[in-house]
N, CA, C and O atoms as a DFTB+ gen file, in Angstrom:
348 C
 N C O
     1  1     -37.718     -23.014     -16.312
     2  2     -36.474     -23.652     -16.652
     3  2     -35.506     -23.475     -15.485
     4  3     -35.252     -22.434     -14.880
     5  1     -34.918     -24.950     -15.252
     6  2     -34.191     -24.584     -13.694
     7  2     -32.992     -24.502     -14.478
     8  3     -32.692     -25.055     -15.536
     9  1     -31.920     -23.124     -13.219
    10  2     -30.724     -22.883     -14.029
    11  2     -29.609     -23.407     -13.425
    12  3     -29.691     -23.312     -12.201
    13  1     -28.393     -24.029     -13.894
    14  2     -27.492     -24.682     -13.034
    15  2     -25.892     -23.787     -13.296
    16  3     -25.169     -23.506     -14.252
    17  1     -25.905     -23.604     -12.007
    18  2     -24.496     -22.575     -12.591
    19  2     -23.116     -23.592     -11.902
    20  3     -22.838     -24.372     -10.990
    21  1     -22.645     -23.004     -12.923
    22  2     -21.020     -23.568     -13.177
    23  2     -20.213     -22.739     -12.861
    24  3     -20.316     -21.521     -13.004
    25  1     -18.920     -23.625     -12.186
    26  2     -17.390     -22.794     -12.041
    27  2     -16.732     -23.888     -12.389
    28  3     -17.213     -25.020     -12.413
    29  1     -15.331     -23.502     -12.736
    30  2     -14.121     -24.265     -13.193
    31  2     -13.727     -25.548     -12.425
    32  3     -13.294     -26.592     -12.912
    33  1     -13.939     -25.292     -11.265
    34  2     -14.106     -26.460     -10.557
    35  2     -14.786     -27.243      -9.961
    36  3     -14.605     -27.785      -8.870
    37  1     -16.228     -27.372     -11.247
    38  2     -17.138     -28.385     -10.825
    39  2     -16.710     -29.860     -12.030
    40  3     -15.985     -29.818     -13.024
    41  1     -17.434     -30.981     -11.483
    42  2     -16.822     -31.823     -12.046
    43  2     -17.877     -32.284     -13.297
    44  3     -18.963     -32.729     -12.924
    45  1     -17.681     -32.222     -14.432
    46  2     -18.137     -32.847     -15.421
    47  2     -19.386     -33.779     -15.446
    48  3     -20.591     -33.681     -15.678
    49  1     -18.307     -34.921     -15.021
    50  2     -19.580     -36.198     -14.629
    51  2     -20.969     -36.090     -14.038
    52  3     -22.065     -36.544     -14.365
    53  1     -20.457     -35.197     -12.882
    54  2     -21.799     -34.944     -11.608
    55  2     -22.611     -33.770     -12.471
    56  3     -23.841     -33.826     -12.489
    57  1     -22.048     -32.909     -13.050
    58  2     -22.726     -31.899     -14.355
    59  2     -23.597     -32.527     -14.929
    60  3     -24.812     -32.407     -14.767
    61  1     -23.109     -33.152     -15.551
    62  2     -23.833     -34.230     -16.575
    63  2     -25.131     -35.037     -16.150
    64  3     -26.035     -35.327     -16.934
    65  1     -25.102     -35.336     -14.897
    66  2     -25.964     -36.270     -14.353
    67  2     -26.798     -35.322     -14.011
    68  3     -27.993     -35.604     -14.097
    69  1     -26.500     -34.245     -13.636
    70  2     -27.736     -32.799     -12.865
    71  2     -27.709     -32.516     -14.284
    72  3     -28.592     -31.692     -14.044
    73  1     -27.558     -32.423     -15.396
    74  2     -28.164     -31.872     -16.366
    75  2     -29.337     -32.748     -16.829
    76  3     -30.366     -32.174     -17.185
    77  1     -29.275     -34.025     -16.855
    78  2     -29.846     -35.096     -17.300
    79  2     -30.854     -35.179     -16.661
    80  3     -31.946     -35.097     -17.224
    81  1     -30.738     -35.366     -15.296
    82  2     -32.661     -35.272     -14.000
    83  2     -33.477     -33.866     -14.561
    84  3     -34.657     -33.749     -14.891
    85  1     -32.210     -32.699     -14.533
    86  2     -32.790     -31.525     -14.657
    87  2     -33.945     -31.754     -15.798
    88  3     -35.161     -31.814     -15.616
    89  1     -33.385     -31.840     -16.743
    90  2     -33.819     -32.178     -18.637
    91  2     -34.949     -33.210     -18.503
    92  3     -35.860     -33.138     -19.327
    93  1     -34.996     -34.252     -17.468
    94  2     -36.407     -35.754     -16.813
    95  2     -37.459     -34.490     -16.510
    96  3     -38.477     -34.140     -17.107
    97  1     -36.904     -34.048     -15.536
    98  2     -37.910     -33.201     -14.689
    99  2     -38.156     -32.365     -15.091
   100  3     -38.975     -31.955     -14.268
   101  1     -38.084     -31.477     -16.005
   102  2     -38.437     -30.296     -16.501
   103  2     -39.034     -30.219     -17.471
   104  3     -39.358     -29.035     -17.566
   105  1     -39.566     -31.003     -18.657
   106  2     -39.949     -31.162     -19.635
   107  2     -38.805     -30.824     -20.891
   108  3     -39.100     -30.502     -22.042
   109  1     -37.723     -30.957     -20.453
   110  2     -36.912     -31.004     -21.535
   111  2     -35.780     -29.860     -22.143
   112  3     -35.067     -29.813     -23.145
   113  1     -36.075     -28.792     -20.729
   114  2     -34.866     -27.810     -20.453
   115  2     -34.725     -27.621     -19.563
   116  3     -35.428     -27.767     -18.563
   117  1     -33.205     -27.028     -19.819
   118  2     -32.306     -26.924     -18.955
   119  2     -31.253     -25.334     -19.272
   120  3     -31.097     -24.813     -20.377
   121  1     -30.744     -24.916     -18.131
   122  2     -29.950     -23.565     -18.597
   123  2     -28.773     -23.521     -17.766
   124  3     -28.908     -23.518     -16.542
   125  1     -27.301     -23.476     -18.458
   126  2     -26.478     -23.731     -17.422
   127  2     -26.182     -22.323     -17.904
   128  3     -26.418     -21.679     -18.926
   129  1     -25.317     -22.020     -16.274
   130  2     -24.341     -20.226     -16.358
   131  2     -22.941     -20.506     -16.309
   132  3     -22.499     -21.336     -15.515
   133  1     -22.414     -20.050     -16.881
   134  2     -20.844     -19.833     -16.370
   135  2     -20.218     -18.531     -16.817
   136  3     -20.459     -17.919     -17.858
   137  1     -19.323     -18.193     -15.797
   138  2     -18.596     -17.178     -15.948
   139  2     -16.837     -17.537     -16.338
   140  3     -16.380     -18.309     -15.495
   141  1     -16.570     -17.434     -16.618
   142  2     -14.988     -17.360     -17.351
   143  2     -14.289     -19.168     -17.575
   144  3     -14.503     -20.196     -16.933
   145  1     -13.429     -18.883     -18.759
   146  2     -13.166     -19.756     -19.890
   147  2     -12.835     -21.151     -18.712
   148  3     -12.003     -21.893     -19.233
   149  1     -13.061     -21.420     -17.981
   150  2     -12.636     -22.598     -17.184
   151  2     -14.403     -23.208     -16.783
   152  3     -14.947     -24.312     -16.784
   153  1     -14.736     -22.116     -16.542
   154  2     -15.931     -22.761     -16.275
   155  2     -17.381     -22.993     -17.529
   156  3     -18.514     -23.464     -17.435
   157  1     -16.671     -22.449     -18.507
   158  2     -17.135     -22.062     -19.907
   159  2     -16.990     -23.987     -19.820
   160  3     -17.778     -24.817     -19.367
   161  1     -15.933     -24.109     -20.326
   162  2     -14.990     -25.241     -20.835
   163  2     -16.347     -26.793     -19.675
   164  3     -17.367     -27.348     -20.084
   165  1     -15.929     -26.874     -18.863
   166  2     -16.622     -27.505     -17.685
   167  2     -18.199     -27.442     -18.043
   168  3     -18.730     -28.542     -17.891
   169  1     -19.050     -26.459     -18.466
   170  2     -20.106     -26.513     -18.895
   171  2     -20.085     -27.369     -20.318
   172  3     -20.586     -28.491     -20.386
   173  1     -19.529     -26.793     -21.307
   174  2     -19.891     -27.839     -22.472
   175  2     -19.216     -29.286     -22.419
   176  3     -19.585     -29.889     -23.427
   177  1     -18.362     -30.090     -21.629
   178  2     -18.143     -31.181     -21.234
   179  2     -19.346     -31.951     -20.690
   180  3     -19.847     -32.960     -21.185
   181  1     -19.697     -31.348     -19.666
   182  2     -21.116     -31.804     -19.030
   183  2     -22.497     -32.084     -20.158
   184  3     -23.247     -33.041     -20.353
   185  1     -22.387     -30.969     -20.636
   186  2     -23.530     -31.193     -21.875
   187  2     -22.847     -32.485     -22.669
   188  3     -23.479     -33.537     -22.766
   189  1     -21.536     -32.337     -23.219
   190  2     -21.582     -33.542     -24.096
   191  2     -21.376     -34.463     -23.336
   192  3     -20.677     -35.093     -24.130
   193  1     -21.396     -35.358     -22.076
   194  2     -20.807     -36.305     -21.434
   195  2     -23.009     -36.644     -21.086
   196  3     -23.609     -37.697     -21.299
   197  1     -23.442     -35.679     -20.687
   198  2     -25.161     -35.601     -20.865
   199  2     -25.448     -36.398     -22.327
   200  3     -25.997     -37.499     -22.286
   201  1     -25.024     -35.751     -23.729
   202  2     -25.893     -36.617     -23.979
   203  2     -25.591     -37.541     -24.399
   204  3     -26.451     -38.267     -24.898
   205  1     -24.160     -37.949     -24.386
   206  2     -23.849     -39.764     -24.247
   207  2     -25.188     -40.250     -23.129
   208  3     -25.644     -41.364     -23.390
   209  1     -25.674     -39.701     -22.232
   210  2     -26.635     -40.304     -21.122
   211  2     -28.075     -40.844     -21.983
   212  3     -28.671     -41.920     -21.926
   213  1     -28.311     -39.710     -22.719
   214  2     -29.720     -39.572     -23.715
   215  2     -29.494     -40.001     -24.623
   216  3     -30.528     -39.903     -25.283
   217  1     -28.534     -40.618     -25.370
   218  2     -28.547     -41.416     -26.468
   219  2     -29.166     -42.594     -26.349
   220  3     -29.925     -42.916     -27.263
   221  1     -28.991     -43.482     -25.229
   222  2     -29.748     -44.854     -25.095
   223  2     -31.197     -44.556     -25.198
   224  3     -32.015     -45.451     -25.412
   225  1     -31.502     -43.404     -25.058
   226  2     -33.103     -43.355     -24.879
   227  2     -33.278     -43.067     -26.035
   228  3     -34.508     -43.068     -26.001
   229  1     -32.964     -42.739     -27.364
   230  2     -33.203     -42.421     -28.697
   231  2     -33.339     -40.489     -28.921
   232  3     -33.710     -39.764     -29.844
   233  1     -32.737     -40.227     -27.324
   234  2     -33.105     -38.770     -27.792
   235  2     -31.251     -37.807     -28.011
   236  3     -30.148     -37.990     -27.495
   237  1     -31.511     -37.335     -28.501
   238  2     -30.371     -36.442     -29.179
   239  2     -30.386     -34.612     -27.752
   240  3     -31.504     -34.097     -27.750
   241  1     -29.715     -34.134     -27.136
   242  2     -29.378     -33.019     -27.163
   243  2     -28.979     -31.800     -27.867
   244  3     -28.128     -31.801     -28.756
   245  1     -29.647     -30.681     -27.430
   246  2     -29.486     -29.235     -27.885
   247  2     -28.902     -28.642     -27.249
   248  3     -29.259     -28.630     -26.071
   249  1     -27.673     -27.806     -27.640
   250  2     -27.445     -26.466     -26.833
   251  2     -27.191     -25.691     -27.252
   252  3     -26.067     -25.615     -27.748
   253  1     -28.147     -24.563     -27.313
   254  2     -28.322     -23.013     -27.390
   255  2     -27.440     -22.223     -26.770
   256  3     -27.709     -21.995     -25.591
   257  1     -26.082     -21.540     -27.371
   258  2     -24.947     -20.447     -26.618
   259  2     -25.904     -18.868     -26.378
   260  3     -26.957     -18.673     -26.985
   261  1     -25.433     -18.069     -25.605
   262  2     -25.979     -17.046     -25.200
   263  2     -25.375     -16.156     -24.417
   264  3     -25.004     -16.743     -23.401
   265  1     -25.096     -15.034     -24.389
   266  2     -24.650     -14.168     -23.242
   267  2     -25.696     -13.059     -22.307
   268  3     -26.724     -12.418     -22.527
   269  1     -24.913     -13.238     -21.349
   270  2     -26.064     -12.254     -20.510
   271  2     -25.070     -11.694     -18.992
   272  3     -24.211     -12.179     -18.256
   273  1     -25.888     -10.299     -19.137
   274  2     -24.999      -9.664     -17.588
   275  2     -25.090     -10.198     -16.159
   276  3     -26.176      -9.777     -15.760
   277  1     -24.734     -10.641     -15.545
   278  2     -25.034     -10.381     -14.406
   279  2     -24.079      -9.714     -13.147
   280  3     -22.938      -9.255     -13.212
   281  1     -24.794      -9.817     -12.244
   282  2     -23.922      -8.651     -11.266
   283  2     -23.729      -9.703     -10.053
   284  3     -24.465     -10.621      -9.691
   285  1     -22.635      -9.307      -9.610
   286  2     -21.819     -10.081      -8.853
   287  2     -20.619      -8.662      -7.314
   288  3     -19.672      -7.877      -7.367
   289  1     -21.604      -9.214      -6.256
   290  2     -20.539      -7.959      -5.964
   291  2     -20.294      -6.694      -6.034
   292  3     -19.291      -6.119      -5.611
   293  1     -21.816      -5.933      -6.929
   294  2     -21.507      -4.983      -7.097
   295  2     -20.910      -4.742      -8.606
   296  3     -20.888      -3.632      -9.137
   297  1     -20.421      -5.967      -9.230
   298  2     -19.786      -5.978     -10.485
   299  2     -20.339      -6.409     -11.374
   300  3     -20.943      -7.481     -11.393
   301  1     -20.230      -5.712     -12.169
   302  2     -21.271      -6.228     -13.534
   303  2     -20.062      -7.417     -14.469
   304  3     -18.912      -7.204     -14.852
   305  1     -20.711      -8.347     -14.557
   306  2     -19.808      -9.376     -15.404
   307  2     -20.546      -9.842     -16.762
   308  3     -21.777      -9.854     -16.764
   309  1     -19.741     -10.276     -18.063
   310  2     -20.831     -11.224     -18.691
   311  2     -20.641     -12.660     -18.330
   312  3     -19.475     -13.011     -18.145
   313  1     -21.657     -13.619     -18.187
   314  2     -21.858     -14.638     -18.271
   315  2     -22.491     -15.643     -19.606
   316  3     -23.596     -15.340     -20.057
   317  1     -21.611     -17.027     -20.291
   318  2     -22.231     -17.758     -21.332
   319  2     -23.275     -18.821     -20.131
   320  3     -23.136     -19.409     -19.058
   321  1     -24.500     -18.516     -21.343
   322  2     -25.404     -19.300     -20.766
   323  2     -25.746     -20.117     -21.832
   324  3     -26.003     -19.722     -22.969
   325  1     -25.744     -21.434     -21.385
   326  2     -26.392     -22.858     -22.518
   327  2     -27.953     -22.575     -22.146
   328  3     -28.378     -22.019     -21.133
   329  1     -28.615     -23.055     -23.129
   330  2     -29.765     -23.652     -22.610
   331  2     -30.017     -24.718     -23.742
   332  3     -29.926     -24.529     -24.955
   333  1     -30.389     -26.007     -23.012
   334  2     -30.181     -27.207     -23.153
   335  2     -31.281     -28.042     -23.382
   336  3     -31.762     -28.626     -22.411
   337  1     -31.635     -28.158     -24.199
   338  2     -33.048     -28.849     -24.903
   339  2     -32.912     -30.805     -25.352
   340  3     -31.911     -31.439     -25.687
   341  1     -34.326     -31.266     -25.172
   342  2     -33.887     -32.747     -25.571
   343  2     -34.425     -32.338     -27.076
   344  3     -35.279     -31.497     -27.355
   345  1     -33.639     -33.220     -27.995
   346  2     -34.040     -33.155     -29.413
   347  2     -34.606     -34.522     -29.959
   348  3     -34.980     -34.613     -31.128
């Protein structure tokens, strides 16, 4: 599962479209990261602006919420991770 990480100032649209190849090419997951409420926010836009993309095809989107540590710097942070299924 390829993972696509997010910050607050990535843009939605272009999210959406790398979630969508990701989800072609992968057999149907996908796992986005983000670390804090801006880039939280920016991740689930992308997913829902995604599956306006997959609706014409008759398929519906999933996303699975999740937390997990990672280290950054020396710093331990939590990160929400989607993982993003076609339904």
């Amino acid at each position: 599962m390829e993972l696509l990480r997010v910050s607050s100032r990535t843009d939605a649209r272009k999210l959406c479209r790398a979630v969508y190849r990701v989800l072609r090419k992968n057999s149907g997951q996908a796992a986005l990261q983000a670390i804090g409420a801006g880039a939280v926010n920016q991740a689930v836009k992308g997913v829902a602006v995604a599956r306006g993309l997959a609706a014409p095809e008759g398929a519906d989107l999933k996303a699975v919420p999740g937390l997990m540590k990672v280290e950054m710097n020396w710093i331990e942070k939590m990160a929400v991770q989607l993982h993003v299924f076609w339904r």
